[in-house]
N, C-alpha and C positions, 0 to 999 in steps of 0.2 A: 691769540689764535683760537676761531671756534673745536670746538670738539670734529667735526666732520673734517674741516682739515686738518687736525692733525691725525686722525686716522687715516686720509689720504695719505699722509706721508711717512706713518709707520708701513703701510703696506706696502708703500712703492722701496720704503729701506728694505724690507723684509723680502721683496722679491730681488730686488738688484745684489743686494747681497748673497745668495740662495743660486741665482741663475750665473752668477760672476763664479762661484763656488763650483758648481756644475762645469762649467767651461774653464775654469782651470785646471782641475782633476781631469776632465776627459778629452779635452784638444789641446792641453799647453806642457809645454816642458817644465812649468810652476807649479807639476802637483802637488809634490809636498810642501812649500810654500802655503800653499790655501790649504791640507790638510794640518800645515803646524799651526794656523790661527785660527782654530773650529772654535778655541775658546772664547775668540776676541768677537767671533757671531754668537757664541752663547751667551758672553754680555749683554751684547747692544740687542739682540732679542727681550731679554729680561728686561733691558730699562727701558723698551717701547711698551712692553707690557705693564709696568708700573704708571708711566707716564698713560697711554691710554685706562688705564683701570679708575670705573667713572664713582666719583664720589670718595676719595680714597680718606679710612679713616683708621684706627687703632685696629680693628678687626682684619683689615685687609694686611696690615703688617705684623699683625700678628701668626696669620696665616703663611706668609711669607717665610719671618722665622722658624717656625716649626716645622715647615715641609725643606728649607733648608738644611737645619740641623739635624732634621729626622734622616732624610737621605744620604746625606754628609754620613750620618753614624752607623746606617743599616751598612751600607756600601765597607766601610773600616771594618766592619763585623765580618761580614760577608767576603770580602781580601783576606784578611789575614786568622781566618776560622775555617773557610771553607762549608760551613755548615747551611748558609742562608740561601746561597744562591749557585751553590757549587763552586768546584776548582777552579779561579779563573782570576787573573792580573792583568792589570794597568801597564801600557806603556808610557813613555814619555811622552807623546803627543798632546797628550791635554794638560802640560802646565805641569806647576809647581803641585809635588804630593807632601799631602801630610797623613801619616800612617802607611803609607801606600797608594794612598788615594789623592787621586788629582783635587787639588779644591773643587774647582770647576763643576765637578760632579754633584755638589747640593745645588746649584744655579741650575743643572740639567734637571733636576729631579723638580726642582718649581716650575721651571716651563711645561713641561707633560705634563704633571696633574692641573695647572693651571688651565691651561689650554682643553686637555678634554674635560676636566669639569664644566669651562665655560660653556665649549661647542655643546657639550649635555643639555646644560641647564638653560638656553636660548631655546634649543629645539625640544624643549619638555616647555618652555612657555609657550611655543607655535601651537603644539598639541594639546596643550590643555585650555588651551582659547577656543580651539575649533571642537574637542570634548563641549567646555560649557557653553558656547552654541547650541550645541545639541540637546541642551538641560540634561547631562550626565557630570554627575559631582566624582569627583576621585578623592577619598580621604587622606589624611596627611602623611600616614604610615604606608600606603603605597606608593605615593610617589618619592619619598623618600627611598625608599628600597628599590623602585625603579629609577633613579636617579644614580643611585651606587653601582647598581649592574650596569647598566648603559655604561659610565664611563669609565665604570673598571675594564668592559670589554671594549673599550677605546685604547685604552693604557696598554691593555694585551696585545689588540692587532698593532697598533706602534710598537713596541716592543717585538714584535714579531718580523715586520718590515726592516727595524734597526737594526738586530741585534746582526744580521751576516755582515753587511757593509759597514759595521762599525769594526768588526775582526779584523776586512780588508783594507781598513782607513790604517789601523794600526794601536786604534783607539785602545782593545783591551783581545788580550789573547785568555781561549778557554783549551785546553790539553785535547788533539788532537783533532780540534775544530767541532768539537761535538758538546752541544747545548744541553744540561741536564733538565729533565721533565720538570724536577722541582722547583728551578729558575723563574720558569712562568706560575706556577703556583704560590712563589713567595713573593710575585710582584702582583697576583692578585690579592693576597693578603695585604701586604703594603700599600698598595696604593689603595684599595678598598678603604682603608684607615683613614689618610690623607686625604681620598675624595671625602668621607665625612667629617673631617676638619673645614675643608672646602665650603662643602653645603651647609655649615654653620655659620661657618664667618661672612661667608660670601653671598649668601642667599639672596635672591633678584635682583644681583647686580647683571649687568649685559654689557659685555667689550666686545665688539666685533672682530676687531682686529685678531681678538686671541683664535677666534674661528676662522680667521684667513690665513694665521698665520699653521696652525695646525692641520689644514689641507696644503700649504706651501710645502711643509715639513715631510708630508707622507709622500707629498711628490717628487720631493728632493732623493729621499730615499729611495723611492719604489726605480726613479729613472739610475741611481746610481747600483740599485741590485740589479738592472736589467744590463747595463753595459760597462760596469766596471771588469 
């Protein structure tokens, strides 16, 4: 199978699953049905991202690992400390927990940084093409630094789309529905981290799919904050 079809056919999973999800939650009597297997789309999300990820070699799973067990652990911290990311617990919906924590939750933690790092790092190739066009150089230290902001403020606005309609899914409850400020600030530490994990291991690699599938995501979301 060439590379282009089988991004054809990540995408077309990545939407039929996503739009199937939508329509069961919002016109079927099988909502909690497709809300109790969010995790079986967090899998097959993750293995189309593997399977499309071009050239795959020790760095790429290396990456892998780290942004799994890192998140897996902030997450255990953050449950049962209270101090990382605020008051707030895990329901039973996502699966089997260990500490508290659904496993699940390091698989969700690689797709996000995965995914905006990718959509980052494509669209900083776009732009520094049509920069050197222009005979204007950008040194290496800036665009690294622009490379972190950009998709740390990716991570953010996602996290900011998710984080209501995940309360409403069942996903995880915060005391009184109320999101603490420092939440978003130790996920821009965090993943700030993990994007420069990213951009070491990963550097000029290009998966489009991660970029499809990361506008699929925000729209999944933004349509189920609008009519749930």
């Amino acid at each position: 199978m060439n590379r282009r079809t089988l991004l054809n056919i990540a995408v077309m999973l990545a939407l039929l699953f996503h739009i199937s999800g939508l329509i069961g939650i919002l016109f079927t009597p099988y909502k909690m049905w497709f809300i109790e297997n969010t995790w079986l789309n967090l899998l097959l999300m993750a293995a189309l991202i593997i399977l499309t990820h071009p050239a795959k070699d020790k760095r790429f799973f290396i990456f892998f690992i780290i942004t799994l067990i890192a998140g897996f652990a902030v997450e255990i911290l953050g449950v049962n400390t209270g101090f990382i990311f605020g008051t707030y617990s895990y329901g039973n919906i996502l699966g089997i927990k260990l500490f508290n924590v659904p496993l699940i939750i390091g698989i969700n933690w690689f797709i996000i940084i995965y995914c905006t790092g990718m959509m980052t790092q494509v669209y900083e190739n776009y732009m520094l093409r049509k920069i050197n066009e222009k005979g204007i150089t950008v040194n290496t230290a800036m665009k690294s630094a622009s490379f972190i902001i950009d998709a740390t403020f990716l991570v953010l606005m996602f996290d900011g789309i998710m984080e209501p309609v995940a309360v409403k899914l069942g996903y995880w409850q915060w005391p009184g529905n109320m999101i603490p400020m420092y939440n978003y600030i130790s996920w821009i530490i965090i993943s700030g981290g993990l994007l420069t994990v990213f951009r070491k291991l990963n550097k000029n690699k290009r998966n489009i799919f991660a970029v499809h599938l990361f506008i699929i995501q925000v729209l999944f979301f933004l349509i189920l904050r609008t009519f749930l």
